[in-house]
N, CA, C and O atoms as a GROMACS GRO file, in nm:
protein
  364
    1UNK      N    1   0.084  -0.117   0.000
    1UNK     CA    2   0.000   0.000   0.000
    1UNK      C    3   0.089   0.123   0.000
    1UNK      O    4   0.194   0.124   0.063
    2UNK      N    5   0.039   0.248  -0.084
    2UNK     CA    6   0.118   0.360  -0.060
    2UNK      C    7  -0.002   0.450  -0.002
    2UNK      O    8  -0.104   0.491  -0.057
    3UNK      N    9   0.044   0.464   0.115
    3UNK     CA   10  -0.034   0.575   0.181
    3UNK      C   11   0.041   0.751   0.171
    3UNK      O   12   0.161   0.759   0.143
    4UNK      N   13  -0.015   0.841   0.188
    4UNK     CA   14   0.014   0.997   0.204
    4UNK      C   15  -0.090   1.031   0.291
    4UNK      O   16  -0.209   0.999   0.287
    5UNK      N   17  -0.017   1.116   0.388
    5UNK     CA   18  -0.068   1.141   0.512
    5UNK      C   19  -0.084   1.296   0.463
    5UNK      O   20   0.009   1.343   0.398
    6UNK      N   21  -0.209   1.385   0.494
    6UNK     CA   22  -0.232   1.544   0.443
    6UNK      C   23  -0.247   1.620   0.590
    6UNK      O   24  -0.340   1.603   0.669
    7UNK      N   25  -0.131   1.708   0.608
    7UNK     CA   26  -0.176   1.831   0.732
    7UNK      C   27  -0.162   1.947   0.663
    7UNK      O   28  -0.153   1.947   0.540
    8UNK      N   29  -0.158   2.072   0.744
    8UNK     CA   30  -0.179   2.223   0.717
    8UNK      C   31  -0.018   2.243   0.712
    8UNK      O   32   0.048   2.139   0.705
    9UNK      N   33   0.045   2.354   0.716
    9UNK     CA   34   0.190   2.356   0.761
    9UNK      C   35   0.223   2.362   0.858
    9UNK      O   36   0.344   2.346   0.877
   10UNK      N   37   0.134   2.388   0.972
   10UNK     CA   38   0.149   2.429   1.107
   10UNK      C   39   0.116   2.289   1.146
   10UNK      O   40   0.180   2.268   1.249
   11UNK      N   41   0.034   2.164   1.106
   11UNK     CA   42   0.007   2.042   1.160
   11UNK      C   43  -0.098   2.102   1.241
   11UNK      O   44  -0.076   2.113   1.362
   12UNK      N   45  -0.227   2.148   1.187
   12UNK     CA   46  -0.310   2.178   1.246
   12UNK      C   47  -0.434   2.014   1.287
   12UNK      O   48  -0.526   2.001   1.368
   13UNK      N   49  -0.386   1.940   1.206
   13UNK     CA   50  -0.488   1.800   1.206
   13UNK      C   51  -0.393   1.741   1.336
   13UNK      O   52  -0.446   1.702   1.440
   14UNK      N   53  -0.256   1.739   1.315
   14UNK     CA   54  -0.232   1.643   1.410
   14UNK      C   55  -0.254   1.695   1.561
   14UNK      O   56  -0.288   1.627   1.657
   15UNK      N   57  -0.222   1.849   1.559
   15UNK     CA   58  -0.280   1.930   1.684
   15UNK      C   59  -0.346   1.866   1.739
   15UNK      O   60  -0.341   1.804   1.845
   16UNK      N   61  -0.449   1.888   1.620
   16UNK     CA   62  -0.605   1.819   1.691
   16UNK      C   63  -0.661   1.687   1.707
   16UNK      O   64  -0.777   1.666   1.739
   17UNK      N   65  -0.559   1.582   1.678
   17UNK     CA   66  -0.587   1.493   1.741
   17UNK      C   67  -0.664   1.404   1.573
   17UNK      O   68  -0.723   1.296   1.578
   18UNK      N   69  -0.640   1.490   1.430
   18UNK     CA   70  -0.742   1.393   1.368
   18UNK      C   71  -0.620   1.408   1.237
   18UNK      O   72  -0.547   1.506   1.226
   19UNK      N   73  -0.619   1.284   1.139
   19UNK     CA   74  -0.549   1.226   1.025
   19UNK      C   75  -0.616   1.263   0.925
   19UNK      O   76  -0.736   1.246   0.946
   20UNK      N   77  -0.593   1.305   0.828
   20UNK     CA   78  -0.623   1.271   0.678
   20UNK      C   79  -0.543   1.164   0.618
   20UNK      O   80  -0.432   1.157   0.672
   21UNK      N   81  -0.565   1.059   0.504
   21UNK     CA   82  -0.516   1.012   0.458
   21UNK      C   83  -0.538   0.931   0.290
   21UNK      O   84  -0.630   0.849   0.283
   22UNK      N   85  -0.470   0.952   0.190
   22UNK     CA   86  -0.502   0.922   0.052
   22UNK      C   87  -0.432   0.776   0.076
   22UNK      O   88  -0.321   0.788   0.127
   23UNK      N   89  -0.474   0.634   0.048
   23UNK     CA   90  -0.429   0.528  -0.019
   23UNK      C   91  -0.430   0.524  -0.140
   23UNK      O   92  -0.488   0.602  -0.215
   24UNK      N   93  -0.341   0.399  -0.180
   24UNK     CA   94  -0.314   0.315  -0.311
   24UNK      C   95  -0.319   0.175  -0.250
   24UNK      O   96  -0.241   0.133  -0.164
   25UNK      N   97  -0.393   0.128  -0.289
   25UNK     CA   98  -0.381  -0.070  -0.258
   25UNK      C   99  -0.335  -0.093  -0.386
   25UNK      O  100  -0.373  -0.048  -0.494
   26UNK      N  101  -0.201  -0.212  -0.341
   26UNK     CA  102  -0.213  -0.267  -0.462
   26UNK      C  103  -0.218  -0.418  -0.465
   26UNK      O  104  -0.189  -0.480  -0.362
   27UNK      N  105  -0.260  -0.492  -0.595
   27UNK     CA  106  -0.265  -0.619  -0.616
   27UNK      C  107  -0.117  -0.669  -0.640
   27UNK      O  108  -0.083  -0.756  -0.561
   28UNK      N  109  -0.008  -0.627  -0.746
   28UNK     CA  110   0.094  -0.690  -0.781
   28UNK      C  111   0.145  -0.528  -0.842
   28UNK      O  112   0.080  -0.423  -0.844
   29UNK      N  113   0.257  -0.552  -0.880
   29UNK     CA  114   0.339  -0.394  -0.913
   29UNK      C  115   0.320  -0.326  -1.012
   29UNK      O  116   0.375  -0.218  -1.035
   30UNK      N  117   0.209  -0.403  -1.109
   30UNK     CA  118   0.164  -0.296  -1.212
   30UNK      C  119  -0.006  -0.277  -1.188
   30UNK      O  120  -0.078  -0.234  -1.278
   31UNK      N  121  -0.058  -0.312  -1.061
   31UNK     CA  122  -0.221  -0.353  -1.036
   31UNK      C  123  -0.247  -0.250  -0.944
   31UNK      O  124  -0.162  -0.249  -0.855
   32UNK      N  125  -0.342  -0.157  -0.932
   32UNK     CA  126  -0.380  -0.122  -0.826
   32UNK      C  127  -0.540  -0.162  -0.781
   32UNK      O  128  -0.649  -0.146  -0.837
   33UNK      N  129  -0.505  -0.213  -0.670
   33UNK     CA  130  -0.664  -0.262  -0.669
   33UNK      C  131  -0.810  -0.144  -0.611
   33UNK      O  132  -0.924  -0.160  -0.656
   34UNK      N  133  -0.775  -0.032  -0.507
   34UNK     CA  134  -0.848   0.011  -0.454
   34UNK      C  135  -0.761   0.161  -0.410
   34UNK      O  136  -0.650   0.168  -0.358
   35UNK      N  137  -0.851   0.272  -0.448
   35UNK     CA  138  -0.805   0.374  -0.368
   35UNK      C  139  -0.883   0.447  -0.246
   35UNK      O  140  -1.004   0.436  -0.260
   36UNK      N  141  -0.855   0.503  -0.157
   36UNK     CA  142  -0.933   0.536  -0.059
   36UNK      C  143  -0.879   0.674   0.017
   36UNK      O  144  -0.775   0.692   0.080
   37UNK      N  145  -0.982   0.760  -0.012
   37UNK     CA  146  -0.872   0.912   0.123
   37UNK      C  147  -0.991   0.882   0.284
   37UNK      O  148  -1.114   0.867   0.287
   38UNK      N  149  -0.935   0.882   0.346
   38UNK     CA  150  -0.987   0.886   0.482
   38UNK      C  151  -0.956   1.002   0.561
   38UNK      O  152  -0.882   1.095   0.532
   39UNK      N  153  -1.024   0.983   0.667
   39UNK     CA  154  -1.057   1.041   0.815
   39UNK      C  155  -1.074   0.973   0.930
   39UNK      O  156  -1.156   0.884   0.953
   40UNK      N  157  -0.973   1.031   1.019
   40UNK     CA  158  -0.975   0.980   1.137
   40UNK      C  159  -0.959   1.134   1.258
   40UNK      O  160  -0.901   1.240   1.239
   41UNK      N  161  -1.033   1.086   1.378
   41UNK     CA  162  -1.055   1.170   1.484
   41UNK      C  163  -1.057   1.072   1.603
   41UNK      O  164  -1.103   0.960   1.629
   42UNK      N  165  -0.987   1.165   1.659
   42UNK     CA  166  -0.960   1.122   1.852
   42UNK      C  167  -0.925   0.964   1.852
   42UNK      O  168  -1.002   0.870   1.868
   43UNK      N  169  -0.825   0.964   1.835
   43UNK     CA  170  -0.731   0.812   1.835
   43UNK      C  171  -0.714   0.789   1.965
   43UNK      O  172  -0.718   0.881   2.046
   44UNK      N  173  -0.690   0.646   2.004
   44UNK     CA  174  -0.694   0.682   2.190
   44UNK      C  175  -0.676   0.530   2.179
   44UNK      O  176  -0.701   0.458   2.082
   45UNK      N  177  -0.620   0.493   2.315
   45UNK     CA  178  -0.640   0.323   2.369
   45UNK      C  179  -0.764   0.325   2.433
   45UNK      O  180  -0.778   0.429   2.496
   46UNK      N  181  -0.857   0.250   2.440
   46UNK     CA  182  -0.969   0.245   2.574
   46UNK      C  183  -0.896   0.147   2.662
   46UNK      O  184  -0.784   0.096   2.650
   47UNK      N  185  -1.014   0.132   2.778
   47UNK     CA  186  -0.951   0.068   2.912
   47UNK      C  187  -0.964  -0.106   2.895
   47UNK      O  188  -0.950  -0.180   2.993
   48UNK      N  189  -0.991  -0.155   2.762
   48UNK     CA  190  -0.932  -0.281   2.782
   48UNK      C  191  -0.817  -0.293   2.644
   48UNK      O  192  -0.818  -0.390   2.568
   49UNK      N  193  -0.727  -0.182   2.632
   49UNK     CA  194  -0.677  -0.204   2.567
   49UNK      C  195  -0.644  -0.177   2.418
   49UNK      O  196  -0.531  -0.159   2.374
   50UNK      N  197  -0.766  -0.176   2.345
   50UNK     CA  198  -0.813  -0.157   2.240
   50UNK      C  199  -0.752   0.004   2.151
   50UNK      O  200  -0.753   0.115   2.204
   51UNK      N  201  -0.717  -0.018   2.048
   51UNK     CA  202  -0.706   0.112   1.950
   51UNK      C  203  -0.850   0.146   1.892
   51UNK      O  204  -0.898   0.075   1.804
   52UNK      N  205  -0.948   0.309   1.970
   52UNK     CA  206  -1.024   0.302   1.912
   52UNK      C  207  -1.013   0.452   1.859
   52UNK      O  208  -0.966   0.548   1.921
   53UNK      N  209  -1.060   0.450   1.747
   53UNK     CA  210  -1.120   0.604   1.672
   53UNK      C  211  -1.240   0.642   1.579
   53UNK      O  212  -1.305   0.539   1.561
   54UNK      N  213  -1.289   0.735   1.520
   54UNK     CA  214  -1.367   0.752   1.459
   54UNK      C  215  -1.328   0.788   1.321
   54UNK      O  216  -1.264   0.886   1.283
   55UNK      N  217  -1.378   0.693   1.255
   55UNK     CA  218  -1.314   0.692   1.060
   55UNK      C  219  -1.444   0.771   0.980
   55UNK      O  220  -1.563   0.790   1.006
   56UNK      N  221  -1.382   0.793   0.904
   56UNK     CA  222  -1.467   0.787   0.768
   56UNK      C  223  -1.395   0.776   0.641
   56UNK      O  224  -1.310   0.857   0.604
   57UNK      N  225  -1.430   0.678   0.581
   57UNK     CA  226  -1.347   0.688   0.445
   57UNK      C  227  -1.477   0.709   0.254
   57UNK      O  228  -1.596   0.734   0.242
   58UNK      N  229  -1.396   0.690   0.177
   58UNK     CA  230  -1.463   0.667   0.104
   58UNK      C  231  -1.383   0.576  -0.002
   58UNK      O  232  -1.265   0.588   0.029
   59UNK      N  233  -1.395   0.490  -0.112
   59UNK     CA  234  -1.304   0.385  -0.153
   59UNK      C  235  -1.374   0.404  -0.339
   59UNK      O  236  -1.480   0.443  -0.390
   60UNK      N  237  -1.248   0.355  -0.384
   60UNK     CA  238  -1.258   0.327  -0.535
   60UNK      C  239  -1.229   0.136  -0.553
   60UNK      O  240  -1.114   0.093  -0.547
   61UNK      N  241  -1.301   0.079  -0.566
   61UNK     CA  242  -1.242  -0.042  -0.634
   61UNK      C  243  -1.240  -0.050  -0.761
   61UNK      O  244  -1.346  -0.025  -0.819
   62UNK      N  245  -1.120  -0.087  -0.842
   62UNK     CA  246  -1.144  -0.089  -0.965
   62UNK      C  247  -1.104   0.069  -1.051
   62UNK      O  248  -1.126   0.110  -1.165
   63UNK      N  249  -1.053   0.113  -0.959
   63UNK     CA  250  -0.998   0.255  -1.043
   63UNK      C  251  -0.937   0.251  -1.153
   63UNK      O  252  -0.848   0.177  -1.195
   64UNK      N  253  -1.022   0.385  -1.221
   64UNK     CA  254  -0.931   0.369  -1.402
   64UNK      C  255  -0.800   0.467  -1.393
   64UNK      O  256  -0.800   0.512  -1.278
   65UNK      N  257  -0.736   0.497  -1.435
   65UNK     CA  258  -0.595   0.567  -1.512
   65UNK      C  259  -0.629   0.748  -1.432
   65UNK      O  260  -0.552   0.823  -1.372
   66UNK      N  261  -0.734   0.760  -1.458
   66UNK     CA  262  -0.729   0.889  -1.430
   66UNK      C  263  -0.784   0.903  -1.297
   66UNK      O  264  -0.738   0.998  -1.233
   67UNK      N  265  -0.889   0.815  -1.229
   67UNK     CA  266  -0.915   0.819  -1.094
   67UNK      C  267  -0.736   0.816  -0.997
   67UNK      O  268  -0.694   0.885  -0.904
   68UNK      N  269  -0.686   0.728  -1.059
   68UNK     CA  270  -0.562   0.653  -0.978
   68UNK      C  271  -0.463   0.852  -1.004
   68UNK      O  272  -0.415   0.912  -0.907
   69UNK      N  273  -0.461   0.892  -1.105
   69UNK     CA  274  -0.325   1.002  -1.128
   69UNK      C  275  -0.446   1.126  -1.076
   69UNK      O  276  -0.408   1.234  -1.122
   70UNK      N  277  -0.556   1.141  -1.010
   70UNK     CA  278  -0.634   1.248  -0.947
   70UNK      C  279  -0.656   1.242  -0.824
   70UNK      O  280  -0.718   1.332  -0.767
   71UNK      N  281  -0.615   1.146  -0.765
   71UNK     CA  282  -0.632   1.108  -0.612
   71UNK      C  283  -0.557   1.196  -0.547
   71UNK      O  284  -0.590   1.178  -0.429
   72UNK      N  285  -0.483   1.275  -0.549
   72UNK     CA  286  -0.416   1.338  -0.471
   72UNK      C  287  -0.465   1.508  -0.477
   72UNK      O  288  -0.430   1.596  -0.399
   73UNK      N  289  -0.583   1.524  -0.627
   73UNK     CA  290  -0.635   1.637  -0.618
   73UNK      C  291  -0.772   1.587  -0.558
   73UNK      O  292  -0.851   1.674  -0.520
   74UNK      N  293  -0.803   1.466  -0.548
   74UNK     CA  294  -0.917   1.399  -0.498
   74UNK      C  295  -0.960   1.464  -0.333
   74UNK      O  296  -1.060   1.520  -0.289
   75UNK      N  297  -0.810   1.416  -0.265
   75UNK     CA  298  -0.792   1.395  -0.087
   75UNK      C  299  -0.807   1.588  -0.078
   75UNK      O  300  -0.887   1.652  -0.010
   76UNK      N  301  -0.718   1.632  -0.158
   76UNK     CA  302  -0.686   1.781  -0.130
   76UNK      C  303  -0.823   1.881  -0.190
   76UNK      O  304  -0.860   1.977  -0.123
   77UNK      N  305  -0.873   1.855  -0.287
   77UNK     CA  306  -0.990   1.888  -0.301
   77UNK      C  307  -1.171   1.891  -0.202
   77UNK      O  308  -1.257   1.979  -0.193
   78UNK      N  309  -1.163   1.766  -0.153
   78UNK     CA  310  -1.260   1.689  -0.133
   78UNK      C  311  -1.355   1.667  -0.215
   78UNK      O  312  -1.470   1.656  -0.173
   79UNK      N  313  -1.324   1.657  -0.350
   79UNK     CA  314  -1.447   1.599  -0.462
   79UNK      C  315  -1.356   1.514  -0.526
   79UNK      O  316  -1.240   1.523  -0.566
   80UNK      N  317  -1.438   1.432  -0.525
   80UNK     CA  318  -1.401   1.289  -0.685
   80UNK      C  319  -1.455   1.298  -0.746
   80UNK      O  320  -1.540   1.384  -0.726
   81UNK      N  321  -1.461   1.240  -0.848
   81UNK     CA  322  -1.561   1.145  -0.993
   81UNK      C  323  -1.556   1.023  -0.999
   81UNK      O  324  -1.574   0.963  -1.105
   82UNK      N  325  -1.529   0.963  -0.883
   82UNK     CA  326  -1.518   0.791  -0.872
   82UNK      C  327  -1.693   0.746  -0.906
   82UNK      O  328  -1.734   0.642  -0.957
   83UNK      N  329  -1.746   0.824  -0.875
   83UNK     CA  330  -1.898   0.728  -0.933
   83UNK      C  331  -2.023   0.780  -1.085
   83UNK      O  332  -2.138   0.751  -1.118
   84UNK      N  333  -1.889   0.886  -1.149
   84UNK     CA  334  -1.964   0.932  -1.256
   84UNK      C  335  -2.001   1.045  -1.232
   84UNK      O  336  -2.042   1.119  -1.322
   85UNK      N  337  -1.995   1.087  -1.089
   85UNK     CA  338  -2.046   1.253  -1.098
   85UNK      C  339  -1.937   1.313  -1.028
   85UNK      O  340  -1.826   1.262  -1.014
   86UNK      N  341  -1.988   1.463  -0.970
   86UNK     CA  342  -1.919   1.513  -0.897
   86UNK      C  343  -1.952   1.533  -0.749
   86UNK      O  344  -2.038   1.609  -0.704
   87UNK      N  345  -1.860   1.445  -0.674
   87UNK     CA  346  -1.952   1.452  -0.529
   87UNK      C  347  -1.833   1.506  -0.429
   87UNK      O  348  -1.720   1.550  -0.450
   88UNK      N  349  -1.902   1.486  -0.322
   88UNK     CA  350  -1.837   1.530  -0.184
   88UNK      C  351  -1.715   1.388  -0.187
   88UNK      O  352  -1.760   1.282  -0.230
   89UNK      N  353  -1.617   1.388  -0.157
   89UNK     CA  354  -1.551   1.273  -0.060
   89UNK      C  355  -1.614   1.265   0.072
   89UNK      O  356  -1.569   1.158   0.114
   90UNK      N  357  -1.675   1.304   0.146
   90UNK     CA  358  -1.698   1.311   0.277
   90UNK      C  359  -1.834   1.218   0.329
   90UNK      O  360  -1.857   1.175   0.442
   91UNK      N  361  -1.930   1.201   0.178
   91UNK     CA  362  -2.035   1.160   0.207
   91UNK      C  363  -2.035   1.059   0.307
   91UNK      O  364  -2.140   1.009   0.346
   0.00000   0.00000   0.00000
């Protein structure tokens, strides 16, 4: 997987306790299988242990040529065209 992690210059996300993040999954070295930018807030252990936080992502399986080389105006934007239109990433 190639992940890229997105803050402000000041690291205003990590300040606060929350991640952005653009993936690449891949199948084999010329395959990508799935792309995904996420969200995460208030990362924490609970008291038995556990890594818990609050996500949201949104995912491409099956990305074409131009989804895969826009993902990075995808995460920084917050709009795709992964489903034919123009939407929020956030939905």
């Amino acid at each position: 997987m190639d992940d890229v992690y997105y803050d402000t210059a000041d690291y205003k996300l990590l300040d606060n306790d929350m991640a952005l993040r653009a993936r690449a999954r891949w199948d084999s070295p010329t395959e990508i299988r799935r792309l995904l930018v996420g969200a995460k807030f208030g990362s924490g252990i609970d008291e038995w242990g556990l890594k818990r936080a609050a996500k949201i992502d949104v995912r491409n399986d099956g990305a074409s040529a131009e989804d895969i080389a826009g993902l990075d105006n995808a995460t920084r934007s917050g709009f795709h065209n992964w489903d034919g239109s123009r939407s929020r990433s956030s939905r």
